[in-house]
C-alpha positions in Angstrom: -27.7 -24.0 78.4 -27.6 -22.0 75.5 -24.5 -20.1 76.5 -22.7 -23.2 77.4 -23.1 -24.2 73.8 -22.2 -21.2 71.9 -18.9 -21.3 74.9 -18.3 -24.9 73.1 -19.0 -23.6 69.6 -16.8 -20.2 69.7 -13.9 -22.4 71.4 -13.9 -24.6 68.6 -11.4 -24.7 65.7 -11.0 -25.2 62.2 -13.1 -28.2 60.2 -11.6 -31.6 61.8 -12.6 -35.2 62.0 -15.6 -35.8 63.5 -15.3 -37.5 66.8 -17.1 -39.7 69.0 -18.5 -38.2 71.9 -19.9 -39.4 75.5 -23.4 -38.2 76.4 -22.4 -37.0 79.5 -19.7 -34.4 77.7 -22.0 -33.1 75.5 -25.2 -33.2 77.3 -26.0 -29.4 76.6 -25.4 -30.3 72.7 -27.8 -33.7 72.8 -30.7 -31.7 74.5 -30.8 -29.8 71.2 -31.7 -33.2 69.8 -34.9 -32.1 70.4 -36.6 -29.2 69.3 -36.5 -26.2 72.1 -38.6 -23.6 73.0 -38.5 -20.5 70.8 -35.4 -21.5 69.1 -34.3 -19.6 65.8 -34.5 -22.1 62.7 -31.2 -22.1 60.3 -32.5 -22.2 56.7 -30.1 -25.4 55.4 -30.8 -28.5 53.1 -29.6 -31.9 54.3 -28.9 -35.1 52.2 -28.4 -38.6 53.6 -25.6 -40.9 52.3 -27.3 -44.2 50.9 -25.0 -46.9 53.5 -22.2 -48.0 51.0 -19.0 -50.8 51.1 -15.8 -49.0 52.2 -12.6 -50.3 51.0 -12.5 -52.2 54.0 -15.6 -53.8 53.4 -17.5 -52.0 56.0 -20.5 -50.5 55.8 -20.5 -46.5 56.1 -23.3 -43.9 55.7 -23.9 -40.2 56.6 -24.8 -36.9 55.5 -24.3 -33.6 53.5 -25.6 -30.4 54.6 -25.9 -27.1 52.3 -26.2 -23.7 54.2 -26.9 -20.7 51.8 -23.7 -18.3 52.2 -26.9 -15.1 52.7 -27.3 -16.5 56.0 -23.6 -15.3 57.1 -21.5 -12.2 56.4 -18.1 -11.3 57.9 -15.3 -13.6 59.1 -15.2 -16.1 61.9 -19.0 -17.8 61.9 -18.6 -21.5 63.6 -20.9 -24.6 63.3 -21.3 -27.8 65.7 -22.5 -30.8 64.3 -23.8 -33.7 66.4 -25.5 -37.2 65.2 -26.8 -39.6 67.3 -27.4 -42.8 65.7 -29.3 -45.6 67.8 -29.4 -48.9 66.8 -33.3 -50.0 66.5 -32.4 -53.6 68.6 -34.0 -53.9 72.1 -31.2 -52.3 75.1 -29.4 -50.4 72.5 -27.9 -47.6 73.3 -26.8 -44.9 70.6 -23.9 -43.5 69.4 -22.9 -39.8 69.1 -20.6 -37.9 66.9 -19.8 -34.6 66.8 -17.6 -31.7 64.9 -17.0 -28.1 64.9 -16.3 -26.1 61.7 -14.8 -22.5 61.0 -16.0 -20.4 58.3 -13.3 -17.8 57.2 -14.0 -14.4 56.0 -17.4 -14.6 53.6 -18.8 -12.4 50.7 -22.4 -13.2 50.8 -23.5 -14.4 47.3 -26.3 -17.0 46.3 -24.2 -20.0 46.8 -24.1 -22.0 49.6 -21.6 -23.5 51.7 -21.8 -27.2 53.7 -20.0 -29.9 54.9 -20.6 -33.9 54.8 -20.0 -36.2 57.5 -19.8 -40.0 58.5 -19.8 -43.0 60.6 -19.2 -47.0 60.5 -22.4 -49.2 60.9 -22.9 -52.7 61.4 -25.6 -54.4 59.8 -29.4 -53.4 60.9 -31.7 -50.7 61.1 -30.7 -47.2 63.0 -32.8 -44.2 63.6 -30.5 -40.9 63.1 -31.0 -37.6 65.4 -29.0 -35.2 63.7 -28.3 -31.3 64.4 -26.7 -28.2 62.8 -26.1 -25.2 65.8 -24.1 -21.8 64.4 -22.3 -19.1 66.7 -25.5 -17.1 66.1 -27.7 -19.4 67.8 -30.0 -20.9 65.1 -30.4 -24.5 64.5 -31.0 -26.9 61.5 -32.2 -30.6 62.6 -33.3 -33.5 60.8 -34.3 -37.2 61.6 -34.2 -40.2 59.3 -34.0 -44.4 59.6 -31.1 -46.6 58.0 -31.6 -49.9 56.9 -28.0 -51.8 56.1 -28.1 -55.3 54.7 -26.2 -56.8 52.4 -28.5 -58.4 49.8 -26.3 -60.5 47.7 -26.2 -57.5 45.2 -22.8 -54.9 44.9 -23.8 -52.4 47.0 -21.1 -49.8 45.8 -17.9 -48.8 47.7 -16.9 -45.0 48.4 -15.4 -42.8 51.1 -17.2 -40.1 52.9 -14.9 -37.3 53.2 -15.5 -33.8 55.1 -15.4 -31.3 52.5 -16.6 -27.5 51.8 -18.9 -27.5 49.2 -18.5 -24.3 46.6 
């Protein structure tokens, strides 16, 4: 399984939008959802985007993910990222997105280097899966819950881009 991954991962290109994904296409990438058997850990900090108004009026939330620049050296390292996001209402089933990344030649210093990400909810509460895999095999995860409502108050409106953080 873990070959087929890293096959995934080295095929993939530069930073693009993050797409949705079927379970079935990605089911090597979704077993990582949980944590495996003597897996290598990938030292990286993740942040969760408060849900916020889009200029469409649509609710939209994510992440932002830091990875210290020490953990890579040379040229070529590539990341996957997949979320799952499952609505907390009875039958529901989740939702995955997923996107590859492309680190060009690196000088390791003390800064780090990250990415955010993310996706369109409704109103309600979802529980998020979310994982970080490299080309080297190690693996950052975290889980979190989303409430959106709207509460009569201005919640704030924003766009999440993908960026590369300095």
């Amino acid at each position: 399984m873990r070959l087929a991954v890293l096959a995934m991962l080295l095929s993939a290109g530069a930073i693009s939008a993050q797409k949705t994904a079927t379970p079935e296409k990605i089911a090597d990438l979704v077993k990582l959802l949980d944590p495996q058997p003597k897996e290598q850990r990938l030292q990286c900090t993740v942040r969760i985007v408060k849900p916020r108004l889009n200029y469409a009026f649509q609710f939209e939330s994510g992440y932002a993910f830091q990875v210290p620049l020490k953990e890579y050296s040379g040229a070529d390292h590539k990341w996957a990222v997949l979320t799952e996001v499952t609505p907390q209402e009875s039958n529901a089933r989740p939702a995955y997105f997923f996107d590859t990344g492309a680190l060009q030649e690196l000088v390791p210093t003390g800064a780090n280097v990250g990415l955010t990400g993310g996706y369109g909810l409704g109103e309600g509460r979802y529980s998020i899966r979310w994982v970080l895999l490299d080309d080297l095999g190690r693996i950052c995860r975290r889980t979190w819950q989303i409430d959106v409502r709207r509460n009569g108050k201005f919640v704030g409106m924003g766009r999440i881009r993908f960026l590369s953080c300095p």
